[in-house]
N, C-alpha and C positions, 0 to 999 in steps of 0.2 A: 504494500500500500504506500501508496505516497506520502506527503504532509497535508496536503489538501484535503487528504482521504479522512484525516482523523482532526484536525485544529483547522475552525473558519473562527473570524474577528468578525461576528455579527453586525458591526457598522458598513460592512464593504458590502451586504446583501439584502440592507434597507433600504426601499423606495417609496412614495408616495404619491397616489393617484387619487384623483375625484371618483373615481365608480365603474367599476364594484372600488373597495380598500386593495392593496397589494398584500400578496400572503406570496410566499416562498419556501423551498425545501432547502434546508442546509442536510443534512446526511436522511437516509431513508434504507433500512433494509425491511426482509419479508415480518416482524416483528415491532418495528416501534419509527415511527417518521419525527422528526423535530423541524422546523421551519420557523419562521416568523408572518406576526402577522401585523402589517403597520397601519394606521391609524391618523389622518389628520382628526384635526381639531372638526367637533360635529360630525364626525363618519360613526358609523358602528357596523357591527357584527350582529343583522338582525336575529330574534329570537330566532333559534332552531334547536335541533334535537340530534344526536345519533345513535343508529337502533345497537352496535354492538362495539362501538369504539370508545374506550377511557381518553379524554384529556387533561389537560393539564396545559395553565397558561401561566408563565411569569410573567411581570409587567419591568420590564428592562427601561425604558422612559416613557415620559408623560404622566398624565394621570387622567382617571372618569371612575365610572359605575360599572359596576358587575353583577347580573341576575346568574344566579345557578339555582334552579327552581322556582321556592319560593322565597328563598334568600338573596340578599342586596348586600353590598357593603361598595365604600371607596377605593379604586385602586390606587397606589402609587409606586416607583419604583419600589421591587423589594417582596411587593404583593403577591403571592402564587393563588393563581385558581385553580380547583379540585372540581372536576366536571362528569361522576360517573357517569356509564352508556346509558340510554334513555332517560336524561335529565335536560329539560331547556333551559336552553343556557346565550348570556348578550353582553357584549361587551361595547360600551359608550365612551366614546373620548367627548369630557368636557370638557378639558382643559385648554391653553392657549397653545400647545405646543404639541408637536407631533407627539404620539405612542408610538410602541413598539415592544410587542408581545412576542416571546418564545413560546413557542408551543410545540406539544410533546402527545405524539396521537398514537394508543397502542389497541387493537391490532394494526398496523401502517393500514392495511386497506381492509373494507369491508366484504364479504363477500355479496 
């Protein structure tokens, strides 16, 4: 394996776009996907659900609101969401400043 294969500096594969948000894969095998998902200010990640996939989102910068069910709380950097499969789940940037969420999807794909 290479370097690249194992150490990315997650600021080299954040972008931002009006719509949809940008989301990206840093390493993926048949097991666990990690990427990010960025976030201007006012975008979100509308409510959805997944029928067999766990995630998990870190909030690496910015800050907003996060639904995982029926639960809310504040993100900011430092923040980890816990997202089990068939829970809806929304992430909101209200902040002034881009976000930018790690996120961690196991199984990688659904079937």
């Amino acid at each position: 394996m290479q370097n690249d294969d194992l150490f990315k500096d997650y600021h080299r594969f954040s972008d931002f776009r009006e719509n949809p948000y940008y989301k990206t894969t840093l390493f993926e095998n048949e097991n666990l996907l990690v990427g990010l998902n960025c976030l201007m200010p006012g975008q979100d990640m509308q409510r959805h659900a997944h029928d067999v996939q766990t995630r998990f989102y870190v909030t690496l910068q910015g800050s907003g609101e996060a639904w995982v069910g029926d639960q809310h709380t504040t993100v900011e950097p430092g923040t980890v969401i816990w997202v089990p499969a068939e829970n809806l789940h929304k992430v909101l940037n209200t902040g002034t400043e881009n976000m930018v969420l790690l996120v961690g999807i196991a199984p990688a794909h659904a079937d």
